[in-house]
C-alpha positions in Angstrom: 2.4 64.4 -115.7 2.5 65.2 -119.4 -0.1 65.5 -122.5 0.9 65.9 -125.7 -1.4 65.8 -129.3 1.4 62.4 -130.4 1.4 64.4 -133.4 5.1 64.6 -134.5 5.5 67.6 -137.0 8.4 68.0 -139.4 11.1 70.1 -137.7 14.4 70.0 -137.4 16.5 67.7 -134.7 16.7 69.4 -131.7 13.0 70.2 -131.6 11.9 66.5 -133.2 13.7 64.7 -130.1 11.7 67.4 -127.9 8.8 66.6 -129.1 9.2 62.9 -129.6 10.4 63.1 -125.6 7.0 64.6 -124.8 5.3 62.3 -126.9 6.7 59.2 -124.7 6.9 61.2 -121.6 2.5 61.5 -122.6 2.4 57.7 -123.2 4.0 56.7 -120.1 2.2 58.7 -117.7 -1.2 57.5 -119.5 -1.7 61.3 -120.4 -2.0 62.2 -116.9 -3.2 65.7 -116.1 -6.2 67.6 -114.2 -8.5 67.6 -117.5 -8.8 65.5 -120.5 -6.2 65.3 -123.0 -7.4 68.1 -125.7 -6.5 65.9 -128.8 -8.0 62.5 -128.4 -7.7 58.9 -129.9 -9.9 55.7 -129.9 -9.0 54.1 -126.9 -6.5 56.2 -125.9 -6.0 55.7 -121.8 -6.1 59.3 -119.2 -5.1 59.9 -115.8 -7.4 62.4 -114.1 -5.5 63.4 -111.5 -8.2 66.1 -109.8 -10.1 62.5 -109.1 -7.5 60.1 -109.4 -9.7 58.2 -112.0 -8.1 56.0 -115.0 -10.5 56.4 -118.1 -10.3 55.0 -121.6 -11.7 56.7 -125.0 -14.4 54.6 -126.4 -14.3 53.2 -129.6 -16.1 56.2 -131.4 -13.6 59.1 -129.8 -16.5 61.4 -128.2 -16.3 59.8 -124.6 -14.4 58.9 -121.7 -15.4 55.5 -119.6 -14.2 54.7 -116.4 -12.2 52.0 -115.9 -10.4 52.0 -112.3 -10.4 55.2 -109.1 -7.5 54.9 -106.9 -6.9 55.6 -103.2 -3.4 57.1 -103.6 -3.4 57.5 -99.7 -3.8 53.8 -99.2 -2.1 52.6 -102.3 -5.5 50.7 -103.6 -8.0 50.7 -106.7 -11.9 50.5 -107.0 -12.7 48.3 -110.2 -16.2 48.9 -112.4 -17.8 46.2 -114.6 -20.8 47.8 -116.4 -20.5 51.4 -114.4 -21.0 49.1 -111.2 -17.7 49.4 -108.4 -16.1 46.0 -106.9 -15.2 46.4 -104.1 -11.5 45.7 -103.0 -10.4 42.7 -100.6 -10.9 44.1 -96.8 -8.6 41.9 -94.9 -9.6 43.5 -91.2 -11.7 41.6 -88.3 -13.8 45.0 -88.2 -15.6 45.3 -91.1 -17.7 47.7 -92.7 -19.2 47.7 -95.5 -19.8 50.7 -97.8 -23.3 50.2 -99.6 -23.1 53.8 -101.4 -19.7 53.1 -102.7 -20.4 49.1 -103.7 -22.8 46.5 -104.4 -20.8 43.5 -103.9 -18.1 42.8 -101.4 -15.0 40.3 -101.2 -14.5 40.1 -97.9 -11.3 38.1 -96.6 -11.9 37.2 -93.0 -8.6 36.8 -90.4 -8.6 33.8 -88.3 -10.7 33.8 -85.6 -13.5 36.3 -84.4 -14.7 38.5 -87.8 -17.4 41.1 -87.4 -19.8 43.1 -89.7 -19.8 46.9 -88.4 -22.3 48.9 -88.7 -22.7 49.7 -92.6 -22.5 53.1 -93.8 -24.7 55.0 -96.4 -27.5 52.2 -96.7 -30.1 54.7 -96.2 -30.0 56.2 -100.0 -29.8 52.3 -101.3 -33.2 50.8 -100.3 -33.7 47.9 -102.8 -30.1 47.5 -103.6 -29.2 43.8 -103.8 -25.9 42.1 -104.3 -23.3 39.5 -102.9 -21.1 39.2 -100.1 -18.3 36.9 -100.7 -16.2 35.8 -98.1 -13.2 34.2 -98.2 -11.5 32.2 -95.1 -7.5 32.3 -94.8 -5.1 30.0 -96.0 -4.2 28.3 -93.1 -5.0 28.0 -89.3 -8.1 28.5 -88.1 -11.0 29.1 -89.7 -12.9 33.2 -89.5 -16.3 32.7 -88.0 -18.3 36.1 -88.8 -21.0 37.7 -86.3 -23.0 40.5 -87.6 -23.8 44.3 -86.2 -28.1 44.6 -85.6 -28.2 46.5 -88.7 -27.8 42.7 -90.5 -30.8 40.9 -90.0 -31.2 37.0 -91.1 -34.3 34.6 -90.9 -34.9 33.8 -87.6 -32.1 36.2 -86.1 -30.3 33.2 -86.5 -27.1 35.3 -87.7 -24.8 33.4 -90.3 -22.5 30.5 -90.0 -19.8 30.5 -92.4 -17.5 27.2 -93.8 -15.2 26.0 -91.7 -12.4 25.2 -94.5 -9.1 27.3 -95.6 -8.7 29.2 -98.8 -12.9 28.1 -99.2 -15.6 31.0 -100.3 -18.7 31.2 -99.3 -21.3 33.8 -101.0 -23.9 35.6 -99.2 -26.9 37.5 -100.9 -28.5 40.7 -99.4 -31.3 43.3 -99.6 -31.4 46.6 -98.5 -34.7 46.5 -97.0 -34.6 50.3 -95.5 -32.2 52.4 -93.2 -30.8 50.1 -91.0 -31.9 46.9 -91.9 -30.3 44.7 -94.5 -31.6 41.1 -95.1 -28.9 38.3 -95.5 -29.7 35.4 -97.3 -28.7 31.8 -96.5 -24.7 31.7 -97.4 -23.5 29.0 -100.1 -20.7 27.8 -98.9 -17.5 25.7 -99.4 -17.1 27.2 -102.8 -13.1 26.2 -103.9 
């Protein structure tokens, strides 16, 4: 973890290659540290390591934008587009969805027998819409998906997802109140 100013004064050699070596240790670690850099550049890229957030300067040098957070437990990344978080692929049969943490979900299902858990954090998002995309496997049999009671579709009739390998089929929802989110009719066979 290094931060330097990338601000190369006139010295003599031994201290120029020191300070040069700083300079690229700073650039390879994306200016990594527990605050932000104190000498900042347009666009310049920081590592928040108290968060584990990646940011970027914007254009005019006075703030820091989010680009990715990382789970460096489990070796994965959240990504934003327009402040909003995306969620990563979940690739397990027992899946729950985190609605305070994302708005839209790509969801690959495992052959067989897939199953929506009970969601956390819906609660605080009442009137939260978004997408839930999922996506079957490659090859062998196709993921059917059955849903936990806090998943609600028109006429209980639960959802019924394509039948064909690598296809994806997207499903809208609303966050009608706690426990209750209201699935729309799936589009499917999207290649």
């Amino acid at each position: 973890m290094a931060q330097h100013d990338f601000n190369i004064a006139n010295q003599g050699f031994p201290a120029f290659r020191a300070d040069l070596n700083n300079a690229l240790s700073a650039a390879a670690s994306l200016s990594s540290g527990t605050s932000a850099p104190s000498t900042t550049f347009a666009y310049q890229l920081w590592y928040d390591t108290t968060n584990d957030i990646l940011k970027i300067r914007n254009g005019d040098d006075d703030a820091w934008i989010t680009l990715f957070t990382f789970d460096q437990t489990n070796d994965a990344a959240d990504i934003r587009i327009d402040g909003v978080a995306i969620a990563s692929t979940n690739t397990s049969s027992g899946l729950t969805l985190d609605f305070d943490r994302y708005q839209n979900f790509f969801v690959t299902l495992s052959s067989g027998a897939n199953t929506l858990a009970e969601p956390t954090a819906e609660a605080g998002n009442i009137g939260q819409t978004g997408f839930i995309i999922f996506i079957q496997p490659s090859s062998g049999v196709a993921g059917t998906v059955s849903l936990h009671t806090d998943y609600e579709t028109a006429g209980a009739a639960g959802i019924t997802v394509s039948e064909t390998n690598s296809a994806y089929d997207v499903v809208p929802y609303i966050i009608k109140a706690n426990n209750s989110i209201l699935l729309g009719t799936p589009q499917l066979a999207f290649a």
